[in-house]
C-alpha positions in Angstrom: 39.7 107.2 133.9 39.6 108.5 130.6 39.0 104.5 129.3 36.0 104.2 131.9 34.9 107.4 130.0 35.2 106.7 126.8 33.8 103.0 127.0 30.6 104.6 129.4 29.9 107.0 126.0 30.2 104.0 123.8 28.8 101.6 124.9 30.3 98.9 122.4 28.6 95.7 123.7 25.2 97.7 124.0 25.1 97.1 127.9 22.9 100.0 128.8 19.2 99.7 128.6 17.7 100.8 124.8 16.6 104.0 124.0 13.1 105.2 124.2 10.6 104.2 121.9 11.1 105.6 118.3 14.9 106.8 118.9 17.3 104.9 116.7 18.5 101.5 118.0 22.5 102.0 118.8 24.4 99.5 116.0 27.2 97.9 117.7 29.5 96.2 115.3 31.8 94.4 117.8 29.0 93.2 119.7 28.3 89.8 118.3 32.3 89.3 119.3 31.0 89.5 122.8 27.3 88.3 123.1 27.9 85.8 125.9 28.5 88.6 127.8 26.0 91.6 126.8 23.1 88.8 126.8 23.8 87.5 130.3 23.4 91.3 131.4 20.5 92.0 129.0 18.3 88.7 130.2 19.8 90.1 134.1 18.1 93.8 133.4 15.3 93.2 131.1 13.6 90.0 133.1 12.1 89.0 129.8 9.1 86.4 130.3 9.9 84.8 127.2 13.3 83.9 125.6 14.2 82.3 122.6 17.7 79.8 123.3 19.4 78.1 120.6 22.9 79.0 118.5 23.6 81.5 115.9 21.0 79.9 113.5 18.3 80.8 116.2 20.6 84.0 117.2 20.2 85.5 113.0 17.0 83.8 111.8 14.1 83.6 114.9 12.6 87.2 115.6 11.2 87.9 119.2 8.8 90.4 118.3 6.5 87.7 116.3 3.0 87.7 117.7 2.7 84.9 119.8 5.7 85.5 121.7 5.4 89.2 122.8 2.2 88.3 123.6 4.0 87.2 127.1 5.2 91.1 127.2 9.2 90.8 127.5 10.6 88.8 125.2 14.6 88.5 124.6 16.5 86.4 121.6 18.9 84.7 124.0 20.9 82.4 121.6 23.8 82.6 121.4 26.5 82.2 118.4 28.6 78.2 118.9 26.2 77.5 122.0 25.8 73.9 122.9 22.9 72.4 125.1 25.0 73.1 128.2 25.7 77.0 128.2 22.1 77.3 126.7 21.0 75.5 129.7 22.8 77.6 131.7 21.3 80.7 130.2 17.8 78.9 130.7 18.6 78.6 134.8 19.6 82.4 135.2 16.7 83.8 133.0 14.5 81.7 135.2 16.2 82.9 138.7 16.1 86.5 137.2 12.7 86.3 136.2 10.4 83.1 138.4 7.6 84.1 136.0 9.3 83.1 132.9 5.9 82.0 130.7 7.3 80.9 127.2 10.9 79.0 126.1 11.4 78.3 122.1 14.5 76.5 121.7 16.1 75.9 118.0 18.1 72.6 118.1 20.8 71.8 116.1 22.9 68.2 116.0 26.3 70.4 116.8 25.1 71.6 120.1 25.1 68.4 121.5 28.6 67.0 120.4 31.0 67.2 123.7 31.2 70.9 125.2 35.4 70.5 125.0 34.7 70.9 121.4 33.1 74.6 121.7 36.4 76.1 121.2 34.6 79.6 120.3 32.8 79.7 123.5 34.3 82.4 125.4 35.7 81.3 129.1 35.2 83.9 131.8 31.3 84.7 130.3 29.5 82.5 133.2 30.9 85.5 135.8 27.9 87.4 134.0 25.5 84.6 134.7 26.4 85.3 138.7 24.0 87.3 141.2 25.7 90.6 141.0 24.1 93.9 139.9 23.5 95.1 136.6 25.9 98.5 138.0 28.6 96.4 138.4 28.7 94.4 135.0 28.7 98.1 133.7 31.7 99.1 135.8 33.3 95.8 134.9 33.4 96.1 131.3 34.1 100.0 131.5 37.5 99.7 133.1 38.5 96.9 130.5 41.7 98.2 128.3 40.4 95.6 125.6 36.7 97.2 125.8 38.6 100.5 125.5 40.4 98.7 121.8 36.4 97.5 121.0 35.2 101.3 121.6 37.9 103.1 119.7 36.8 100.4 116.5 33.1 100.6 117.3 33.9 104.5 116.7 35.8 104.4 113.7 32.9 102.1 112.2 30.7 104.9 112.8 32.9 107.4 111.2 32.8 105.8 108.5 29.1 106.2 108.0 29.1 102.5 106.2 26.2 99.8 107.5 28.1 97.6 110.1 28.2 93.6 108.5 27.0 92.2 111.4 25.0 94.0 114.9 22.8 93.2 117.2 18.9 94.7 117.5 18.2 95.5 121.3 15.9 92.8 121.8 18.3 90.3 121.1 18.3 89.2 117.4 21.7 89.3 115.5 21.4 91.1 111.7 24.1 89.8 109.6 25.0 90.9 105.6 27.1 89.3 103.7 30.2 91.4 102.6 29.4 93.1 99.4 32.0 90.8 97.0 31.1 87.7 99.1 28.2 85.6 97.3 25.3 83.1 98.8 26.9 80.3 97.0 30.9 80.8 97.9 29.5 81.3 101.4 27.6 77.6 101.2 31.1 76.5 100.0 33.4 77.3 102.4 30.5 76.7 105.3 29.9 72.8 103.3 33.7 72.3 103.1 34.5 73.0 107.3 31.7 71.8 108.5 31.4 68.6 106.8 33.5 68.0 103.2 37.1 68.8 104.4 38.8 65.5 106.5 39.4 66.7 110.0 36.4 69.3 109.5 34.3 70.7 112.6 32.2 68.0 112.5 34.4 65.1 111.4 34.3 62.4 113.6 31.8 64.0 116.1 28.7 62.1 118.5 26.1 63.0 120.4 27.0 63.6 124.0 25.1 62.1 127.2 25.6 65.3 129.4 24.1 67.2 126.3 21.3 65.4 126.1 21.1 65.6 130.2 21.2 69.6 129.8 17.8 69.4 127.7 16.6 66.8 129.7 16.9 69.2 132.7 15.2 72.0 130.6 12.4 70.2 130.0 11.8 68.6 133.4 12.2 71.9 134.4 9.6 73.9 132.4 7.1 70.8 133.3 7.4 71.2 136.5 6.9 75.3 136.8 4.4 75.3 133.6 6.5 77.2 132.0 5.4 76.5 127.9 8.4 75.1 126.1 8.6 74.8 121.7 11.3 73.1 120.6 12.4 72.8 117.0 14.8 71.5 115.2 16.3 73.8 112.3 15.7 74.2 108.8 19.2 74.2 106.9 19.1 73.9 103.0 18.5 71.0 101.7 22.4 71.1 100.4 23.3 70.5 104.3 21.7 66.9 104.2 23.5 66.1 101.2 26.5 67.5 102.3 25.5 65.2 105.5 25.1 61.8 103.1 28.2 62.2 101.7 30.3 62.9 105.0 28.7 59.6 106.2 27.3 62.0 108.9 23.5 60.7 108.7 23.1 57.8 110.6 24.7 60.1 113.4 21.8 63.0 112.6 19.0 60.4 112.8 20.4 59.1 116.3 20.1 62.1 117.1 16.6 62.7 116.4 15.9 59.4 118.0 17.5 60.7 121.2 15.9 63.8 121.4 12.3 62.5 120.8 12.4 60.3 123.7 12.5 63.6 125.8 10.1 65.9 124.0 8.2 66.3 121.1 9.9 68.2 118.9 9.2 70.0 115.4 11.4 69.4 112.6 12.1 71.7 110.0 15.3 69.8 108.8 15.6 67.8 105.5 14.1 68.0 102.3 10.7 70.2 101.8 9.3 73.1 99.4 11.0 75.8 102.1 14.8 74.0 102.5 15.1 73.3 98.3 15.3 77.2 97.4 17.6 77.4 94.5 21.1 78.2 94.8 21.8 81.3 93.5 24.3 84.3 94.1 22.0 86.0 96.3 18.8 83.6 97.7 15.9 85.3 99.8 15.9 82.6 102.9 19.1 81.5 103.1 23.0 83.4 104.0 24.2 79.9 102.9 23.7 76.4 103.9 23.2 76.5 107.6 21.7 79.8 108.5 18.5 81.0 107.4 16.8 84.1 107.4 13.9 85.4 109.6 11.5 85.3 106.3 11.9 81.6 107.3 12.2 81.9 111.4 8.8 83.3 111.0 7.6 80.6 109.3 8.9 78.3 111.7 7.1 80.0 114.6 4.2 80.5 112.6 4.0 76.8 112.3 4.6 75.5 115.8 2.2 78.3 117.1 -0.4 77.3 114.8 -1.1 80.1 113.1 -2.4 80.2 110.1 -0.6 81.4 106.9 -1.2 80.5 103.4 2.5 81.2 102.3 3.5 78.2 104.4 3.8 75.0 101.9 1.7 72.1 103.3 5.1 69.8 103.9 6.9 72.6 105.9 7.8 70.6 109.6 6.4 67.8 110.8 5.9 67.3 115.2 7.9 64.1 115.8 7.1 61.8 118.6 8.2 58.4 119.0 5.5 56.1 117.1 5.9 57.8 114.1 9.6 58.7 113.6 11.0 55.9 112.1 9.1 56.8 109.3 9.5 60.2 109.0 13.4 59.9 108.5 12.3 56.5 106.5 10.7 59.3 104.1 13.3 61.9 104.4 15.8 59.4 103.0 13.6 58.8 100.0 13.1 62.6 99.5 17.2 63.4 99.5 17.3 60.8 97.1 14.8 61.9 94.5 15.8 65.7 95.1 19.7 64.6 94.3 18.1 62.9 91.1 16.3 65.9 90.1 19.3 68.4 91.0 21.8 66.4 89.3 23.9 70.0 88.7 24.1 70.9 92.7 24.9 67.0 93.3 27.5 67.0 91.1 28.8 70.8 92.1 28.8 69.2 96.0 30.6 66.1 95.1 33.3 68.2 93.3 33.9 69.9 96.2 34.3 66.9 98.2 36.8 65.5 95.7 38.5 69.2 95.8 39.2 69.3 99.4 40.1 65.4 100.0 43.0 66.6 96.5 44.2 69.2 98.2 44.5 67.2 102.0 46.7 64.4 100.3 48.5 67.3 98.3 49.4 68.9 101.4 50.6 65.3 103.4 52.5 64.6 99.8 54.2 67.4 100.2 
């Protein structure tokens, strides 16, 4: 009983509903480690009518309290951090069964949340028990007599003794705050994100496709939303312009513009991806948009929404995303192409700096099977 206590006083995967307006939002270190869960009972208590889906791109850089979604009154930041289509679809159905007069969906779409789901190795097993028709009273008791929520309290604590700003916590409407740690810079972030993602042989994307039942999951989304007018924004993220040379170079591209391809024949679709005034901020040790290649900041989320809302805003650069349908995408990524190529002419330093890393990790794998 005294775990069931301590964990109720907690509260370390900020289950209970927020505080009242102008208290102090609660800053749950651990929670991010667990936000399949505490977003499956947030969606369950809050009944937002409009949610924001996507992965931890969406999860860090999208804010839910931009004008023209709270306009719908509830909004929530649903994403979630490794999601692919098929768990965001599932988060789609149960915010929809919670709340039938869901009004607004934005969904950030990124190439990795379509590869196979068996690949999604950080998406956590038992969370779809939280996507199940049980009271909000008994997800609390759930997670209260938990030994390992008990080992997530006792941290959660210690973090607060400590009195130093948690790295990474979650806001109570959904959005995920992250800082780099204090010897860690912009650019050896980009690194190591560039080498696992796409440099290294055998990284996390190595060798990956697009998956049919992926593309079925946002196929059913869609079909879905048209069919209960439910307004739906999709949009594809902006990740430097480093990422699509990282892409080139990996051989990765042909498999990004498929991609495209396939998801246009479903819906229109903004695209923020590729090279454009917003994606070629200079790499530096500390850059204002970016945390490193693939995540961007919500300077740039609100851009993004600013954009696909229409709204006007004269700190938006005319070439900042572009609404792909089928008649004119060929030559969008036609033009993309051209664009990565002049802006690896003109940044001959970073294409150089990315193609030394390249050679650096494919050294050290034949080092290592030398060995």
């Amino acid at each position: 009983m005294l775990a069931v206590g301590v964990n109720a006083a907690i509260d370390p995967y900020q289950l209970r509903p927020e505080p009242s307006a102008g208290a102090a939002e609660p800053r749950r270190p651990y929670a991010y480690r667990n936000a399949y869960v505490f977003k499956a009972v947030a969606i369950k208590r809050l009944k937002p009518k409009a949610i924001v889906l996507g992965n931890s791109r969406t999860d860090i850089g999208v804010d839910p309290q931009h004008p023209s979604l709270r306009r719908f009154g509830t909004v929530y930041n649903a994403a979630l951090p490794a999601a692919d289509m098929q768990t965001i679809e599932k988060y789609f159905r149960k915010a929809l069964a919670w709340q039938p007069e869901l009004k607004m969906v934005v969904i950030g779409l990124d190439l990795v949340e379509f590869f196979p789901h068996e690949t999604y190795t950080e998406v956590p097993s038992d969370f779809e028990r939280y996507l199940d028709d049980r009271s909000f009273a008994w997800d609390i008791l759930d997670t209260a007599f938990s030994t390992h929520t008990l080992l997530v309290s006792m941290r959660t604590w210690g973090q607060g003794l400590s009195g130093q700003e948690p790295r990474e916590y979650y806001l109570n409407d959904g959005r995920r705050v992250r800082h780099l740690q204090d010897d860690a810079k912009t650019i050896d972030t980009m690194k190591f994100h560039l080498l696992q993602a796409y440099i290294r042989p055998g990284g996390w994307y190595d060798g990956r496709h697009v998956d049919a039942s992926q593309l079925r999951a946002l196929q059913a989304i869609v079909d879905t939303c048209n069919s209960r007018g439910i307004e739906l924004k999709l949009f594809i993220s902006p990740s430097h312009a480093v990422q699509s040379m990282a892409r080139a170079e990996s051989r990765m591209s042909d498999e990004f513009d498929r991609w495209k391809r396939e998801i246009v024949r479903i819906a229109p679709v903004w695209d923020f991806s590729g090279i454009h005034t917003v994606t070629q901020e200079p790499i530096k040790p500390s850059m204002t948009g970016y945390q490193e290649s693939s995540h961007y900041n919500p300077l740039i989320g609100r851009m993004v929404l600013d954009r696909v809302f229409s709204i006007h805003n004269e700190k938006i650069p005319a070439d900042f995303g572009a609404l792909l349908s089928p008649g004119m995408l060929e030559a969008h990524l036609v033009n993309q192409r051209r664009a990565l190529q002049q802006w690896s002419t003109q940044n001959a330093e970073t294409t150089a700096l990315i193609k030394r890393w390249r050679d650096d990790a494919f050294r050290g794998v034949h080092t290592e099977s030398d060995s």
